[in-house]
N, C-alpha and C positions, 0 to 999 in steps of 0.2 A: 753108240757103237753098233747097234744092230743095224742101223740105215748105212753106216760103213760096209758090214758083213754082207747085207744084200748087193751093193753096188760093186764090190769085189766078185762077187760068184757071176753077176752079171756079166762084168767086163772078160773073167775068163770062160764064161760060157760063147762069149764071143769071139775070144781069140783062137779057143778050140774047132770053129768052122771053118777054119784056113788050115791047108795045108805045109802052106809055107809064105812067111811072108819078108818082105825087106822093111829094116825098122831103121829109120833117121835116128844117128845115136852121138849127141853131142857130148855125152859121158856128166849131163849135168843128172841132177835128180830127176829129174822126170824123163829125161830118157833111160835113165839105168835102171829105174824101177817098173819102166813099165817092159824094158826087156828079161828084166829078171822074173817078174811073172810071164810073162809071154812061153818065155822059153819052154817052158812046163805044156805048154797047149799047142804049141805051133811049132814047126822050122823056123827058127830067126836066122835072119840074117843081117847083122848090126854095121851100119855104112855111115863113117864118117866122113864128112868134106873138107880137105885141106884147102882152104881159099885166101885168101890177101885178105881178108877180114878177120879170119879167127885168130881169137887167141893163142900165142904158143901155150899159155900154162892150158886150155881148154884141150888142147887136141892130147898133151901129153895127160891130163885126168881120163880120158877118153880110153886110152892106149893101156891106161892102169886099168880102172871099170870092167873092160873088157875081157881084161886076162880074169880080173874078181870074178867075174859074175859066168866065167866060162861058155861064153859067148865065139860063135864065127865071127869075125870081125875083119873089116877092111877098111882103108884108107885110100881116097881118092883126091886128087888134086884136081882143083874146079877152078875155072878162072871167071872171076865175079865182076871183073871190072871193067863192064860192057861203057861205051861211051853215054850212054843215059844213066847209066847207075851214079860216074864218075860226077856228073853234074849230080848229083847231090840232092835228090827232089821227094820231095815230101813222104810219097812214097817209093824211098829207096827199098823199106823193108818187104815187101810185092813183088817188088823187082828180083830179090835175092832170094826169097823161098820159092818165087815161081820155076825161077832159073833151077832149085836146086831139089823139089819137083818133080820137074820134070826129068832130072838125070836118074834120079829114083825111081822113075818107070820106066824109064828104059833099062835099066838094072834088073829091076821085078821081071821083064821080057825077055830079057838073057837070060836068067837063072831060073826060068819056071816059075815065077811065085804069083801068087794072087791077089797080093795086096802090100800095100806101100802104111807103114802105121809111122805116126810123130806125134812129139809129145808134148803138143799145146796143152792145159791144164786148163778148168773152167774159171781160175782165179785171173788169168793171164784175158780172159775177154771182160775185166772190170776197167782195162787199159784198151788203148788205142791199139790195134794188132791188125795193122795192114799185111800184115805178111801171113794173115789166118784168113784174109779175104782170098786169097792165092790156092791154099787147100781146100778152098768150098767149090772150086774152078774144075775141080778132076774129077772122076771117077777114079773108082777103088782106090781113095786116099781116106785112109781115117785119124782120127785121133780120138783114139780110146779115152783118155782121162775128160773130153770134154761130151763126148758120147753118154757119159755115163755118171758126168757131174761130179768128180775130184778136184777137192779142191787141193790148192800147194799145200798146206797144212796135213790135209789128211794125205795126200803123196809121201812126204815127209814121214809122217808114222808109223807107213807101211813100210819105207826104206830102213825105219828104225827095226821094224817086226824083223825085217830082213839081214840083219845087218850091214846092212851096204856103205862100206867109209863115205858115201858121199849126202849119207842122209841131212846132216847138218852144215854141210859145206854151202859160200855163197853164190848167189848166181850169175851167171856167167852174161852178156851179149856179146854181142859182135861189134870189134875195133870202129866201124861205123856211125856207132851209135857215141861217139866223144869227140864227134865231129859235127855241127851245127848247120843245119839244112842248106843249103846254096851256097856253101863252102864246097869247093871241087875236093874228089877225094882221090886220093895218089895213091901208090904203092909205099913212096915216099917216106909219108906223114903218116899212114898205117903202120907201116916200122917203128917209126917215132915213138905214137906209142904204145906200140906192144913191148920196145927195150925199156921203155920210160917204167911202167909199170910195174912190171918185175923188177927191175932195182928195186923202188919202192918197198915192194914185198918184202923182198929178202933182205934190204938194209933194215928197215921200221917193224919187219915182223906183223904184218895187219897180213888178212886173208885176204880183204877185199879193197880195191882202192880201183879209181877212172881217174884218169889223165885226160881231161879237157885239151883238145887241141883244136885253137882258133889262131891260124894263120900264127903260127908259131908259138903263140903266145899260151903257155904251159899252166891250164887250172888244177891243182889236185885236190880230187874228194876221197875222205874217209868213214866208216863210219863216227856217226856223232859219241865223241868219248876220247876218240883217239887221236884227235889233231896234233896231240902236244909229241906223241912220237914218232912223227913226222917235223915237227918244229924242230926239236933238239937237232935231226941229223940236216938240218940245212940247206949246214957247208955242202956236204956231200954232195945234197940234192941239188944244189944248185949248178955245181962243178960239173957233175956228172949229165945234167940235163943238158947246159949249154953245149957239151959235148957231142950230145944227140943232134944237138941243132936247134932247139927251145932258144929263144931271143930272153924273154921275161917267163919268171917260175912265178906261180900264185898258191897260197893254199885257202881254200875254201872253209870259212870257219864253222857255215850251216850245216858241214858235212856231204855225206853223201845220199843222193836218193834218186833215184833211177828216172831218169827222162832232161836232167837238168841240162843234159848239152842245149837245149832249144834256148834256155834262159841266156845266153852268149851272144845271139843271132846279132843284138845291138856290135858288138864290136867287129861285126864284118867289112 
């Protein structure tokens, strides 16, 4: 606990040297928490991106957080779907923090600030994080939680200290990422499944769930435990996907676990 308490006074000994800065706030836990400390040491400024990737349920948690945590907050619509992103390439995720980046300094240069903060966490570089190669590209871009060696576990407990509704909530990516590398990625099929999804949710009652989408063909993951209440509703799910436009529904008995869109690539 004591190696927490030091790393805490550290990070806001840091944020207290900015006058004012612009903070990338996807309203998941590690950006709400690290604006909710912020706010105390610096001007925030909390800039979400509406893009053809994000999640509806993400930007509406976003929207909520905000008001929480009595935060300035904005909402920007960013169009991500450059014709190299659409091709689908390895590193998409580069491609979509660079892009979004860089709109974030240009933001910081409107509004006087001196610094652009997000909230990579240092548990997030024991994974593949092409899109944290992209923040190492800038000047005055930081990410406090990885500066300072937080990990998601201990983010999470500070959200608890905090009370912040989103401390124990799951995490979020971007629609992209349930789309299989060198599959083109649409506006289209992005819809797909972000409706696909939220049915899910709100029929089956699960916080977290990914709708695989390969060339129409519909994977759903949950966490492991809860496949069966997703089974029972089917009918439903089937009715209401083919609806979407899904050809074939699958549900994944492994569960879910973050990265498996790549395991699909065979059925391209």
């Amino acid at each position: 606990m004591w190696e927490l308490e030091k790393k805490f006074k550290k990070l806001k000994e840091f944020a207290s040297k900015f006058e004012r800065v612009v903070l990338a706030f996807s309203g998941g836990v590690d950006s709400a928490t690290l604006a909710a400390l912020c706010k105390y040491e610096t001007e925030v400024l909390a800039v979400t991106f509406k893009t053809q990737v994000t999640p509806s349920r993400e930007l509406n948690q976003a929207l909520k957080l905000a008001k929480e945590i009595g935060l300035k907050h904005e909402v920007i619509e960013l169009d991500i779907l450059s014709p190299e992103f659409r091709r689908n390439p390895f590193e998409r995720c580069y491609l979509c923090k660079k892009k979004m980046i860089e709109e974030l300094l240009k933001i910081a240069e409107r509004r006087g600030c001196d610094a652009v903060f997000e909230g990579t966490n240092y548990s997030d570089l024991e994974e593949y994080r092409p899109g944290y190669k992209a923040i190492k590209e800038f000047e005055k871009v930081y990410s406090p939680w990885v500066e300072f060696g937080f990990s998601k576990d201990e983010i999470r407990r500070i959200a608890e200290k905090l009370n912040l509704s989103v401390a124990n909530s799951p995490s979020l990516s971007c629609i992209a990422t349930r789309i299989p590398f060198g599959i083109e990625i649409t506006e289209e099929v992005l819809k797909m499944i972000d409706e696909a999804e939220n049915f899910v949710i709100d029929l089956c009652k699960v916080e977290n769930v990914r709708v695989r989408n390969v060339n129409s063909l519909a994977i759903i993951e949950v966490p492991k435990g809860l496949e069966e209440k997703v089974f029972e509703k089917r009918e439903k799910i089937v009715e209401k996907f083919k609806e979407i436009g899904f050809e074939a529904i699958f549900l994944d008995l492994e569960g879910y676990k973050s990265g498996k869109a790549t395991l699909w690539n065979f059925l391209k």
